[in-house]
PQR file of N, CA, C, O and H, with PARSE charges and radii, in Angstrom:
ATOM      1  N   UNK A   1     179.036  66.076  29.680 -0.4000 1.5000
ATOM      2  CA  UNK A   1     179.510  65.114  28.719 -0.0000 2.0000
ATOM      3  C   UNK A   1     178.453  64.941  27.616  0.5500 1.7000
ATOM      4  O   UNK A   1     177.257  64.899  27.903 -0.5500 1.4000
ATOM      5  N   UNK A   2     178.873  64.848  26.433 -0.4000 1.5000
ATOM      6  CA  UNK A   2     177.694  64.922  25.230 -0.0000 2.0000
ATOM      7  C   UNK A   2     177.310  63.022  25.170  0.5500 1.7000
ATOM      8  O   UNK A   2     177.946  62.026  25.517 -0.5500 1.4000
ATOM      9  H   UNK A   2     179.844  64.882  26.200  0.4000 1.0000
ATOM     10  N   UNK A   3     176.220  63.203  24.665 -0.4000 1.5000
ATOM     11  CA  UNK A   3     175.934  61.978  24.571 -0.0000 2.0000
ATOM     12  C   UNK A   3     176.306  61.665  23.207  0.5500 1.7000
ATOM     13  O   UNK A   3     176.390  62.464  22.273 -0.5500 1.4000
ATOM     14  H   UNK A   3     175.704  64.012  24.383  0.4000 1.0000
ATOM     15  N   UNK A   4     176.603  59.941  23.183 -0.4000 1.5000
ATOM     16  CA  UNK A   4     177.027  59.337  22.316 -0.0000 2.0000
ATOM     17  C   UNK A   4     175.746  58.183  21.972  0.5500 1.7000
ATOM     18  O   UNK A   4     174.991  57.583  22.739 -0.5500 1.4000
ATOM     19  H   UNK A   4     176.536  59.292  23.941  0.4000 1.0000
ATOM     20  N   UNK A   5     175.883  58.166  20.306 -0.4000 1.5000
ATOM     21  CA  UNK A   5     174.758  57.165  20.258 -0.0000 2.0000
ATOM     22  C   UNK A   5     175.663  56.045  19.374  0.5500 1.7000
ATOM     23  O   UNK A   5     176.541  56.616  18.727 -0.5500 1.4000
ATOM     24  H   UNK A   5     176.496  58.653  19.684  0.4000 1.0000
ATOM     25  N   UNK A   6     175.646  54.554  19.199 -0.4000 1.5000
ATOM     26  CA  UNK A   6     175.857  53.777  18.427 -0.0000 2.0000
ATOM     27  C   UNK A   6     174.996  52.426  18.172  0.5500 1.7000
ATOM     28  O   UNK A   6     174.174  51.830  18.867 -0.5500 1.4000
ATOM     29  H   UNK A   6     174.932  54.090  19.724  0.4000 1.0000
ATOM     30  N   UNK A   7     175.521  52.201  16.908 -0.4000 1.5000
ATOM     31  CA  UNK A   7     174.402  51.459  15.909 -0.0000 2.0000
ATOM     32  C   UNK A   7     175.041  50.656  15.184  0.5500 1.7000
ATOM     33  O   UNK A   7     175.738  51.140  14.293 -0.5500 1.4000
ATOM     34  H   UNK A   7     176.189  52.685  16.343  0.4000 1.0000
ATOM     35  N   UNK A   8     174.982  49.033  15.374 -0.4000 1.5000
ATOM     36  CA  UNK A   8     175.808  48.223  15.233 -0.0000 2.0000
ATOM     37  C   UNK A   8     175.387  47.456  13.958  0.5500 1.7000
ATOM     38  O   UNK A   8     174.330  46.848  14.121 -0.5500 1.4000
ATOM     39  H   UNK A   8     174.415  48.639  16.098  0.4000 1.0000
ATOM     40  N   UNK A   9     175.857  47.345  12.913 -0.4000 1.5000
ATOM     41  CA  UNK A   9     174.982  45.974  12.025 -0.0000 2.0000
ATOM     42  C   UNK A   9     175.386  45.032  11.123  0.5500 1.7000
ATOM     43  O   UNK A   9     176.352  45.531  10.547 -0.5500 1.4000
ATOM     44  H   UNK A   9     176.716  47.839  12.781  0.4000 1.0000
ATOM     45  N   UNK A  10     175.174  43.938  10.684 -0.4000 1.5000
ATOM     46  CA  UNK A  10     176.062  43.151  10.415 -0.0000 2.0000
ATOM     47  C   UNK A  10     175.114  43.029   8.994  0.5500 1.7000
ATOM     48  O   UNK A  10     173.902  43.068   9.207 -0.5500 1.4000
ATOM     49  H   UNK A  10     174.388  43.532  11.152  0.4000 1.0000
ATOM     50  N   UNK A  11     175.581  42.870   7.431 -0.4000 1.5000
ATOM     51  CA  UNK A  11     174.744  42.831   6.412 -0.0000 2.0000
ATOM     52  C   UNK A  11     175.372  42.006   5.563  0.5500 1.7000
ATOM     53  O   UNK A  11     176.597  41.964   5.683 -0.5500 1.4000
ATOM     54  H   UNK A  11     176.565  42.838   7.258  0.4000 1.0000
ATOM     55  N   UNK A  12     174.703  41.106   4.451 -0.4000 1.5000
ATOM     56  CA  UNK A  12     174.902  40.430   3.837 -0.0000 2.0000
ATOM     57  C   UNK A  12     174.308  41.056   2.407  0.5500 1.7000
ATOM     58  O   UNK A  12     173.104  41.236   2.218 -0.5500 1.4000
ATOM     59  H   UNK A  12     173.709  41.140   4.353  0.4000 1.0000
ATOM     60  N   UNK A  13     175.488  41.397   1.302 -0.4000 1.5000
ATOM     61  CA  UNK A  13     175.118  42.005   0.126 -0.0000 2.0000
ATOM     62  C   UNK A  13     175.165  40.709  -1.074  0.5500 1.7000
ATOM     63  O   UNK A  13     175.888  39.733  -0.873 -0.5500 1.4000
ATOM     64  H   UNK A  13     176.466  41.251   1.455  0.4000 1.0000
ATOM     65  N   UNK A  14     174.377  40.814  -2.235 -0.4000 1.5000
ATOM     66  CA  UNK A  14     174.546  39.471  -2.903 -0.0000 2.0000
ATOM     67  C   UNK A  14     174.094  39.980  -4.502  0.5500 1.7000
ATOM     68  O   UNK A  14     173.441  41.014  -4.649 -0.5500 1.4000
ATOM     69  H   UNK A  14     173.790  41.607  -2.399  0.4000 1.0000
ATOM     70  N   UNK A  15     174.474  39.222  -5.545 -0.4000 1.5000
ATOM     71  CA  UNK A  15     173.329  39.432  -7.010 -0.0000 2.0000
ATOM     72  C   UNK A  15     172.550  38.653  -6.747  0.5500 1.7000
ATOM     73  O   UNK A  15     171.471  38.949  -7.261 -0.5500 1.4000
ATOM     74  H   UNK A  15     175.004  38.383  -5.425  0.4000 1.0000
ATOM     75  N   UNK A  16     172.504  37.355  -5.932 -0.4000 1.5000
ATOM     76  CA  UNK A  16     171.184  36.414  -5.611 -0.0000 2.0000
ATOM     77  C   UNK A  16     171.030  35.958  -4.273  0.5500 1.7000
ATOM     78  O   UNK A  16     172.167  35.929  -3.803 -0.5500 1.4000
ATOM     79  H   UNK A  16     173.380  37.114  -5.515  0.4000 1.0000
ATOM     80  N   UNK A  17     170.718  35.817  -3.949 -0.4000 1.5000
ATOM     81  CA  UNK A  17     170.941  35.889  -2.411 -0.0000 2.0000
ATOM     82  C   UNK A  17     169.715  35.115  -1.578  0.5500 1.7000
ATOM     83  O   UNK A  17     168.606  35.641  -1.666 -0.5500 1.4000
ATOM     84  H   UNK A  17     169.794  35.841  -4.331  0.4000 1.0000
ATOM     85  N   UNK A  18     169.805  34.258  -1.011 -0.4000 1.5000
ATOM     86  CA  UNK A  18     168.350  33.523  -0.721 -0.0000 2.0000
ATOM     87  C   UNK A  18     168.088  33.810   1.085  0.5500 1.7000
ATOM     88  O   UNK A  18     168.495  33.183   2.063 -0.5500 1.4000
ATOM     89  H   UNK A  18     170.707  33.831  -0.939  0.4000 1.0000
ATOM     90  N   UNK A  19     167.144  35.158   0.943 -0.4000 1.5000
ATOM     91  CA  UNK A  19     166.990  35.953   2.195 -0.0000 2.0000
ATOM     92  C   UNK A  19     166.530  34.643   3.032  0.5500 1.7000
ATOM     93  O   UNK A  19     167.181  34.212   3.984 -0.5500 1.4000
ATOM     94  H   UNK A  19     166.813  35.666   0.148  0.4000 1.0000
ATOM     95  N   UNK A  20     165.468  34.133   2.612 -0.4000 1.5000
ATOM     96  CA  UNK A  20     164.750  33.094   3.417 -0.0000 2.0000
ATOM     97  C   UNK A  20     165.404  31.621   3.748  0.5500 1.7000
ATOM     98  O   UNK A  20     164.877  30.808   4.507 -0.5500 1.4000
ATOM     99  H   UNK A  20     164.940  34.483   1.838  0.4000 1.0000
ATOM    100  N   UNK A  21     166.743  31.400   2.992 -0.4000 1.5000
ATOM    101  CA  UNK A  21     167.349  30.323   3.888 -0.0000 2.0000
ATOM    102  C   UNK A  21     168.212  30.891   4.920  0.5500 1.7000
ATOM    103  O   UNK A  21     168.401  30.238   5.946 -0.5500 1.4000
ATOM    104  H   UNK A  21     167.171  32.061   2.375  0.4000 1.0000
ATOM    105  N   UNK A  22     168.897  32.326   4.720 -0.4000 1.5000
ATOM    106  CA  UNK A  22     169.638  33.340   5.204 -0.0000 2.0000
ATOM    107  C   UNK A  22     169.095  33.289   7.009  0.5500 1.7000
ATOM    108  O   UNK A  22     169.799  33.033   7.986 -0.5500 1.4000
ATOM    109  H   UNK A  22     168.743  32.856   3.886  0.4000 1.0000
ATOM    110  N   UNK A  23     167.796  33.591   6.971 -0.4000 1.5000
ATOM    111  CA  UNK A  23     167.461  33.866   8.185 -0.0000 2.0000
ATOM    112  C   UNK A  23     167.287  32.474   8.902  0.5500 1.7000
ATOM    113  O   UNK A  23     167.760  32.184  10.000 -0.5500 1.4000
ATOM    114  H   UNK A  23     167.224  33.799   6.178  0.4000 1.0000
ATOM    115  N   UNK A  24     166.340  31.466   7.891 -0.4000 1.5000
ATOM    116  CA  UNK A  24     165.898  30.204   8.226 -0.0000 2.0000
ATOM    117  C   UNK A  24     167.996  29.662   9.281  0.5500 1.7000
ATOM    118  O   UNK A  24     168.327  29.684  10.467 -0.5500 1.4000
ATOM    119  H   UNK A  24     165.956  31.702   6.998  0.4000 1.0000
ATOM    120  N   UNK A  25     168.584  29.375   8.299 -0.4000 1.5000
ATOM    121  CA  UNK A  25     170.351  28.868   8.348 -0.0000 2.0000
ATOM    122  C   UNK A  25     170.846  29.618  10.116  0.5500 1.7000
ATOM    123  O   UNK A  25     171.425  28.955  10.977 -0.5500 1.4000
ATOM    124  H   UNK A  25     168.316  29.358   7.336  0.4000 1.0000
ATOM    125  N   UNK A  26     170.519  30.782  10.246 -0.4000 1.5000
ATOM    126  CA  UNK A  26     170.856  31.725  11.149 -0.0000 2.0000
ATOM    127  C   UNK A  26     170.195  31.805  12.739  0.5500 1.7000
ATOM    128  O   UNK A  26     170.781  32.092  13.783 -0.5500 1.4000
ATOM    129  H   UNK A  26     170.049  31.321   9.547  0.4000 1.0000
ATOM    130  N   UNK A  27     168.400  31.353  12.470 -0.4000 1.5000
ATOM    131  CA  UNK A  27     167.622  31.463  13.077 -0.0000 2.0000
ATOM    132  C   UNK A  27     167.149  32.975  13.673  0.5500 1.7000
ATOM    133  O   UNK A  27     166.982  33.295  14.850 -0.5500 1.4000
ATOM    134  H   UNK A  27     167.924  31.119  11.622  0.4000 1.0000
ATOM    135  N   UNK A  28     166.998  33.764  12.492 -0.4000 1.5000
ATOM    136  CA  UNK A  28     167.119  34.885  12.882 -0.0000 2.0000
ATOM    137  C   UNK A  28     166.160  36.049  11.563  0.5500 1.7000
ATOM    138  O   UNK A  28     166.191  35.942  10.337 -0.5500 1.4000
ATOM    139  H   UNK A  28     167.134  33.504  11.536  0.4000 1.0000
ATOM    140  N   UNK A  29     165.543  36.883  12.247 -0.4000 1.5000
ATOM    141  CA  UNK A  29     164.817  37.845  11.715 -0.0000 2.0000
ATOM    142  C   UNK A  29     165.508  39.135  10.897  0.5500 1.7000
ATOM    143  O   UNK A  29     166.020  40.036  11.560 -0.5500 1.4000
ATOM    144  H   UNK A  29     165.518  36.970  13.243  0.4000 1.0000
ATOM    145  N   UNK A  30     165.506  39.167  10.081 -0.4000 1.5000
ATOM    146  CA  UNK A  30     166.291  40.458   9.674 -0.0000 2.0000
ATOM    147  C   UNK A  30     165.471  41.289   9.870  0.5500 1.7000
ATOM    148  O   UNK A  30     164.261  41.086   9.767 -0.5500 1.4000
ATOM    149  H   UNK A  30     165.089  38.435   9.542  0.4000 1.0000
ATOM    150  N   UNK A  31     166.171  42.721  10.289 -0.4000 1.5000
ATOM    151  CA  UNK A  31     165.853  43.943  10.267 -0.0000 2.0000
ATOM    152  C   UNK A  31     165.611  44.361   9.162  0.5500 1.7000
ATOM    153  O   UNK A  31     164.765  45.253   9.227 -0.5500 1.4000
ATOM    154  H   UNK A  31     167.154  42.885  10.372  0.4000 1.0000
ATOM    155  N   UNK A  32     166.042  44.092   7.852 -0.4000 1.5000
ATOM    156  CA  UNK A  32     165.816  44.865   6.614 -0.0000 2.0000
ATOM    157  C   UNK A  32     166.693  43.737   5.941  0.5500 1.7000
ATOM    158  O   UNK A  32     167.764  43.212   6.246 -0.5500 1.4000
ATOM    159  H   UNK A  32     166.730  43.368   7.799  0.4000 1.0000
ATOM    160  N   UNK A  33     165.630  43.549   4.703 -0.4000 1.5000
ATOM    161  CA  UNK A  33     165.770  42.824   3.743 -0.0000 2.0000
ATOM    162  C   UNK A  33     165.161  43.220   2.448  0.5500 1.7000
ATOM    163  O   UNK A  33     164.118  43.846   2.634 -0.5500 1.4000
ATOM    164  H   UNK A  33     164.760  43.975   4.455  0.4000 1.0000
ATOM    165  N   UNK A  34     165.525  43.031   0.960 -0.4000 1.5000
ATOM    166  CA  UNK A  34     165.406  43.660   0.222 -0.0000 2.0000
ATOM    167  C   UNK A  34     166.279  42.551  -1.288  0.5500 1.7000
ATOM    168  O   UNK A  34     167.428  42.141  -1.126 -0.5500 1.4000
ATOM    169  H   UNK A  34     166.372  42.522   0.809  0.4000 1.0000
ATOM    170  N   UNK A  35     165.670  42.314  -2.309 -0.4000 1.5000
ATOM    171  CA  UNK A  35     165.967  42.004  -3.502 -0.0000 2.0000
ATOM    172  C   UNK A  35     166.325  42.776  -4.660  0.5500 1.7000
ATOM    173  O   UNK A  35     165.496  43.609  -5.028 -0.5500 1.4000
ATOM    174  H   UNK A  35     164.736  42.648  -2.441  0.4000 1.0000
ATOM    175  N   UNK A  36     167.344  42.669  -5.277 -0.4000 1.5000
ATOM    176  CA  UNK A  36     167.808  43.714  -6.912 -0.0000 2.0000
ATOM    177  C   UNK A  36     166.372  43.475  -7.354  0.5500 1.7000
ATOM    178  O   UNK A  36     165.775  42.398  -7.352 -0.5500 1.4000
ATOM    179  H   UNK A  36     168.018  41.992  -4.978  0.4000 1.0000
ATOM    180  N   UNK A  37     165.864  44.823  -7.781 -0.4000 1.5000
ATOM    181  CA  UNK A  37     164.918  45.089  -8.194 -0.0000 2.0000
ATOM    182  C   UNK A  37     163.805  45.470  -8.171  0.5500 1.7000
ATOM    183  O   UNK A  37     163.121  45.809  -9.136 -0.5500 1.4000
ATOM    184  H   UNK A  37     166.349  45.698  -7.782  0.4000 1.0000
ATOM    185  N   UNK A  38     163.308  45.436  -6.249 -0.4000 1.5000
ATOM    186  CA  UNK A  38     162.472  46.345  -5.968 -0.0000 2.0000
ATOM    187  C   UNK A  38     162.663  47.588  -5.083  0.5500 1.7000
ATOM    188  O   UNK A  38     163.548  47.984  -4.325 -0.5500 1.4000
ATOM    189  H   UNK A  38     163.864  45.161  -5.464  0.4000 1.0000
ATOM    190  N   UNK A  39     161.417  48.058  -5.510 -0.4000 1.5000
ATOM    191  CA  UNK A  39     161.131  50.005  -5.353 -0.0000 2.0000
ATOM    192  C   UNK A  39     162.418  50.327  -3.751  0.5500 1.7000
ATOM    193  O   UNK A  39     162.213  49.740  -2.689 -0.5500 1.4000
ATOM    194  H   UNK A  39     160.698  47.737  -6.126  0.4000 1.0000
ATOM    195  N   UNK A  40     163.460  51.179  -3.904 -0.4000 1.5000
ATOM    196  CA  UNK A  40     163.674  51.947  -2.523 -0.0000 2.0000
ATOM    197  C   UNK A  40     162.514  52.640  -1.806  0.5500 1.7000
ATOM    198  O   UNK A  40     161.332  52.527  -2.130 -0.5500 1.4000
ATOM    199  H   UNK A  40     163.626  51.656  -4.767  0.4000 1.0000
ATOM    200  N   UNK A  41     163.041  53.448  -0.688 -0.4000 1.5000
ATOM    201  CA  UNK A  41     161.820  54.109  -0.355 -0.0000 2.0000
ATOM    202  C   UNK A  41     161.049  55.523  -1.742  0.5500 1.7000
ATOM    203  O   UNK A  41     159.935  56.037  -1.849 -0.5500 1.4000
ATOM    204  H   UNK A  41     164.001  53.540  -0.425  0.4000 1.0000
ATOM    205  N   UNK A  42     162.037  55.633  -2.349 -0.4000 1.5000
ATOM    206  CA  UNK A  42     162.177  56.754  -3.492 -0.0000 2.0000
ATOM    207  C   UNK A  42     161.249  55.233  -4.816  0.5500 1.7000
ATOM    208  O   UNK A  42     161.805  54.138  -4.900 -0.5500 1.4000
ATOM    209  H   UNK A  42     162.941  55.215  -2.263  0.4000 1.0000
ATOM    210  N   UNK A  43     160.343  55.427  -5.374 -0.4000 1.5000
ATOM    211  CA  UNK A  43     159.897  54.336  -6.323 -0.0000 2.0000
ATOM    212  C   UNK A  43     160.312  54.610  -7.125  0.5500 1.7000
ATOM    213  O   UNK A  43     159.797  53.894  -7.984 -0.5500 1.4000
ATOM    214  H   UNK A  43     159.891  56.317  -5.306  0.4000 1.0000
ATOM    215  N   UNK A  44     161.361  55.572  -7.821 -0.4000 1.5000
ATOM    216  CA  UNK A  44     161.749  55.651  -9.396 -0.0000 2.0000
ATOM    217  C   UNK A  44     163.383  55.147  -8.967  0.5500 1.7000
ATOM    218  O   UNK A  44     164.210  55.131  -9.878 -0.5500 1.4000
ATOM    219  H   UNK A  44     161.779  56.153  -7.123  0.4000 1.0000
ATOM    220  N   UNK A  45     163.714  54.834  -7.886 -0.4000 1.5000
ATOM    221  CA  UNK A  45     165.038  54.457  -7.686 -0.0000 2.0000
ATOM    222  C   UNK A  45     164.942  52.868  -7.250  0.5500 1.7000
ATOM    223  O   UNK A  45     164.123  52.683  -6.349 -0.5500 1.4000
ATOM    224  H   UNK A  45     163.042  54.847  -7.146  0.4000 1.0000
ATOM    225  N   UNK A  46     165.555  51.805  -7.670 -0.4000 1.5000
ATOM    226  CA  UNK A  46     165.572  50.234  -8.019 -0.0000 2.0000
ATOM    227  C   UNK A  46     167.052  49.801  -6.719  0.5500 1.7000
ATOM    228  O   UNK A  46     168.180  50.294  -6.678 -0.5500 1.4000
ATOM    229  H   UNK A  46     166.220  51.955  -8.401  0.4000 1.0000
ATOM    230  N   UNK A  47     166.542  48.923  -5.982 -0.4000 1.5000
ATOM    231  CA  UNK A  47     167.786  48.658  -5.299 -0.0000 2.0000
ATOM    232  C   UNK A  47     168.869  47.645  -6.593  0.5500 1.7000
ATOM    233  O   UNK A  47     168.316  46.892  -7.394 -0.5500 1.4000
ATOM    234  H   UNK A  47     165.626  48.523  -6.015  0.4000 1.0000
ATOM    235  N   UNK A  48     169.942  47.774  -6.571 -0.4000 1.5000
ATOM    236  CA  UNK A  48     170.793  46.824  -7.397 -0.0000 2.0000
ATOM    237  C   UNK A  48     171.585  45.498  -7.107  0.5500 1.7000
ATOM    238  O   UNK A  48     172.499  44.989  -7.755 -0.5500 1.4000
ATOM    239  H   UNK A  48     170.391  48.386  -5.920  0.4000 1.0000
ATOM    240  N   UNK A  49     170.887  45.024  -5.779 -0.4000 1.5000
ATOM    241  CA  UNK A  49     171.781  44.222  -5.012 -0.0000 2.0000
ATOM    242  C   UNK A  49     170.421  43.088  -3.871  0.5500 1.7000
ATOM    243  O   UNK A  49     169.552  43.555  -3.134 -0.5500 1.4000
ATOM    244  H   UNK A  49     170.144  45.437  -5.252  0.4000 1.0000
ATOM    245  N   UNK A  50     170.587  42.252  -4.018 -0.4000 1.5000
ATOM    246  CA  UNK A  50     170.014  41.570  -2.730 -0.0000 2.0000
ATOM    247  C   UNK A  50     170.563  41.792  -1.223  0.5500 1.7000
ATOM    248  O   UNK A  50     171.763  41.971  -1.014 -0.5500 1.4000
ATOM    249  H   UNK A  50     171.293  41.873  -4.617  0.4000 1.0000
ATOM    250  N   UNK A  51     169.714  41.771  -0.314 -0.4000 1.5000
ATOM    251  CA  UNK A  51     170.416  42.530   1.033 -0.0000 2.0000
ATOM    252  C   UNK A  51     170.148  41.763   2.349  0.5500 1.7000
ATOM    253  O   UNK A  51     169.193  42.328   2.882 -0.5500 1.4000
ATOM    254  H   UNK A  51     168.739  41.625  -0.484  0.4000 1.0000
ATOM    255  N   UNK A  52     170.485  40.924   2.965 -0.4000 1.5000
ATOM    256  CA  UNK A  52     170.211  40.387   3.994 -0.0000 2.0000
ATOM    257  C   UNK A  52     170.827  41.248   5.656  0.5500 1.7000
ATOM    258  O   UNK A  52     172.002  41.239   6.020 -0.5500 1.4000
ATOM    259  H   UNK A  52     171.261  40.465   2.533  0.4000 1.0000
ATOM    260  N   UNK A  53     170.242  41.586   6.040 -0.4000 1.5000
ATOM    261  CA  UNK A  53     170.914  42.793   7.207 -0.0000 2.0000
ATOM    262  C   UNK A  53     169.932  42.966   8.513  0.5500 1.7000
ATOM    263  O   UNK A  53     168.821  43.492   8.445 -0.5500 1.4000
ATOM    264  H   UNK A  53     169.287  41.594   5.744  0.4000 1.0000
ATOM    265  N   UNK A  54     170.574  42.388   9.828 -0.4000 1.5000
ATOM    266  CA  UNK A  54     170.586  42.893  11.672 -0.0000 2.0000
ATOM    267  C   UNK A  54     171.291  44.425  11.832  0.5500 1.7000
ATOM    268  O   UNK A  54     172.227  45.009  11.286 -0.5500 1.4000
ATOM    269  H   UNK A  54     171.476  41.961   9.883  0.4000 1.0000
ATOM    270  N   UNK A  55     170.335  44.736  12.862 -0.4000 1.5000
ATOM    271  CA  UNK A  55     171.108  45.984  13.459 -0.0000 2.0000
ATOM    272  C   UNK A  55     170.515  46.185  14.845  0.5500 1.7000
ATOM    273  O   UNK A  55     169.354  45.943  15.175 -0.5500 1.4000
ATOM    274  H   UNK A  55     169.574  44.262  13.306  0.4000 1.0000
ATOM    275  N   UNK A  56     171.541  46.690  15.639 -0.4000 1.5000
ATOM    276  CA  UNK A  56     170.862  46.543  17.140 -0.0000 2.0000
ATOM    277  C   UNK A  56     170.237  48.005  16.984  0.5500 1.7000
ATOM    278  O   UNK A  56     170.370  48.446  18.125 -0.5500 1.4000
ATOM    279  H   UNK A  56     172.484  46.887  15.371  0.4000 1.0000
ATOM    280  N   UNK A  57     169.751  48.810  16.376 -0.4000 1.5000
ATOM    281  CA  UNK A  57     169.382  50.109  16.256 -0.0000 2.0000
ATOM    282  C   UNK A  57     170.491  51.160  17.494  0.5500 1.7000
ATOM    283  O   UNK A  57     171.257  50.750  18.366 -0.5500 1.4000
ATOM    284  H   UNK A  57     169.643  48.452  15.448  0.4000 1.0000
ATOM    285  N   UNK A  58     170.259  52.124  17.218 -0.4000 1.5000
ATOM    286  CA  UNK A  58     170.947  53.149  17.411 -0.0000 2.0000
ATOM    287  C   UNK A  58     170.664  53.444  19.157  0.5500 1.7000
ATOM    288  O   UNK A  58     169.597  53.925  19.535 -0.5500 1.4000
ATOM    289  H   UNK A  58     169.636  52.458  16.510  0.4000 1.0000
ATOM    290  N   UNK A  59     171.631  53.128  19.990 -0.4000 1.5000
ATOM    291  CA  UNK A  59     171.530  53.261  21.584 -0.0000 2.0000
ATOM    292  C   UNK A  59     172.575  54.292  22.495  0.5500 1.7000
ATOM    293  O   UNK A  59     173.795  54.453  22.535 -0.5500 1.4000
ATOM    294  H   UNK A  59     172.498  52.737  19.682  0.4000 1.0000
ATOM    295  N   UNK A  60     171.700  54.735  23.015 -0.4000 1.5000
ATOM    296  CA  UNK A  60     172.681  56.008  23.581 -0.0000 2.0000
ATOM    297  C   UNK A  60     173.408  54.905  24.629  0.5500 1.7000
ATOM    298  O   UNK A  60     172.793  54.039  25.250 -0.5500 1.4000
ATOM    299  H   UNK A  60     170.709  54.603  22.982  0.4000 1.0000
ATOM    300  N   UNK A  61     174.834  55.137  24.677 -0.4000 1.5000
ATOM    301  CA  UNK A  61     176.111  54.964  25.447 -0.0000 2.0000
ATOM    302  C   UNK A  61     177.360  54.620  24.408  0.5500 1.7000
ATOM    303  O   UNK A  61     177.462  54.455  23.192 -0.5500 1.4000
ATOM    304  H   UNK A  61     175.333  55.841  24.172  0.4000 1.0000
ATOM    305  N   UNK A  62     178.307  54.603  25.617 -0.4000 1.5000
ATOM    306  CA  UNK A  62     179.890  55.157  24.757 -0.0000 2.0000
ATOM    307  C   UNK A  62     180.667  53.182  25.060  0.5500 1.7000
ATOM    308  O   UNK A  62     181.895  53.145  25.137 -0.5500 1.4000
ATOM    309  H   UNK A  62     178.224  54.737  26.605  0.4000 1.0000
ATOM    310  N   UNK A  63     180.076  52.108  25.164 -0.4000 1.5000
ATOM    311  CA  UNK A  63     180.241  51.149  25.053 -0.0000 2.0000
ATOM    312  C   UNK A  63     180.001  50.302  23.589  0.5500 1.7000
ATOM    313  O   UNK A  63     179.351  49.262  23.697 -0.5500 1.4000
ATOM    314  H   UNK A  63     179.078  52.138  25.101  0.4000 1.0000
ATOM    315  N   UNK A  64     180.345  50.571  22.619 -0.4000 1.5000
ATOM    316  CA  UNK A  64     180.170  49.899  21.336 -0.0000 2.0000
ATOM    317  C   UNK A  64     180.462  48.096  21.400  0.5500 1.7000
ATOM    318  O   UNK A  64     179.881  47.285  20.680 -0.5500 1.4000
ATOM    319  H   UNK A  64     180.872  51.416  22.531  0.4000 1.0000
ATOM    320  N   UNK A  65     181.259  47.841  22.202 -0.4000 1.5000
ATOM    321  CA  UNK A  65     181.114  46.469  22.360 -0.0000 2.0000
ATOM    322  C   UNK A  65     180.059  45.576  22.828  0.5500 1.7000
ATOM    323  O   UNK A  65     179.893  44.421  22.436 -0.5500 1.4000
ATOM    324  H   UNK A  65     181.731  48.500  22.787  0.4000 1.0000
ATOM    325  N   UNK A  66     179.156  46.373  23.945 -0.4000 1.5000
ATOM    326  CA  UNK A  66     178.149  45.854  24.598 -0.0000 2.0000
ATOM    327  C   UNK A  66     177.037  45.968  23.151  0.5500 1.7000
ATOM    328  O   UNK A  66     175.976  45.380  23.362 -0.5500 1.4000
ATOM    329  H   UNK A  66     179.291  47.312  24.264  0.4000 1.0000
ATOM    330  N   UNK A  67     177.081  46.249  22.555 -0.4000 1.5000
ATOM    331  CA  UNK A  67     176.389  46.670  21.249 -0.0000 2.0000
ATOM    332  C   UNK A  67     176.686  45.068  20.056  0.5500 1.7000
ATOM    333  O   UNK A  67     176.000  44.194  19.526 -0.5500 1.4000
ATOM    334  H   UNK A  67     177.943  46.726  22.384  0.4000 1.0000
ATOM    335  N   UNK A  68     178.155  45.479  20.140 -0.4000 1.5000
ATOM    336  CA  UNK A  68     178.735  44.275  19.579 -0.0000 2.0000
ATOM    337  C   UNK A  68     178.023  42.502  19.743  0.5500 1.7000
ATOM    338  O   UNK A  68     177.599  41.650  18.962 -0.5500 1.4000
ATOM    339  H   UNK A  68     178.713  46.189  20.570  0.4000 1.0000
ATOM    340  N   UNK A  69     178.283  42.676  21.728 -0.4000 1.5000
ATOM    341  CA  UNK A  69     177.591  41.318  21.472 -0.0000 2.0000
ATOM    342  C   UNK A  69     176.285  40.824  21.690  0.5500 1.7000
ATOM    343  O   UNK A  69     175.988  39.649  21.907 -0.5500 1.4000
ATOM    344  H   UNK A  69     178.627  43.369  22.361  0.4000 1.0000
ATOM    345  N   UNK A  70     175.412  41.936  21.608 -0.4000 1.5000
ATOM    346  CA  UNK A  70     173.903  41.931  21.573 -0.0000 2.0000
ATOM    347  C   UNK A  70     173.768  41.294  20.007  0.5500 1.7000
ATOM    348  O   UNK A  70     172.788  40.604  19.725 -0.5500 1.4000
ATOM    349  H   UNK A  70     175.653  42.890  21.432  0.4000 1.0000
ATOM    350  N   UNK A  71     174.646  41.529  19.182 -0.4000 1.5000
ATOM    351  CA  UNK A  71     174.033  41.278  17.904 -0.0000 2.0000
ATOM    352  C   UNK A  71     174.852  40.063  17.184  0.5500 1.7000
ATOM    353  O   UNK A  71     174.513  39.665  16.069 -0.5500 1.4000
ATOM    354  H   UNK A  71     175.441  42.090  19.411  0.4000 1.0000
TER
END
């Protein structure tokens, strides 16, 4: 049987977006967060969006729900 991997994540896209009440409101750490306007990993490329975003990272099994309510 091949293995299956899944990767669950829930993200919040915005033009302003206030990461730090986001997490504060939630009680919760984002995995990746990010404001319109600074460097991607590429520095001549500009993100265009504020980004508030969890992810249970990527776990080998064929249960996507157990994934679901980890996060």
């Amino acid at each position: 049987m091949e293995k299956t991997h899944v990767s669950v994540e829930f993200a919040i896209f915005g033009e302003s977006i206030n990461i730090e009440k986001i997490s504060k409101d939630l009680n919760i750490t984002p995995t990746l967060s990010y404001h319109k306007g600074e460097p991607t990993s590429n520095p001549k490329v500009f993100y265009k969006e504020d980004c508030w975003e969890i992810d249970t990272g990527y776990k080998e099994t064929f249960y996507v729900e157990e994934e679901i309510e980890k996060l």
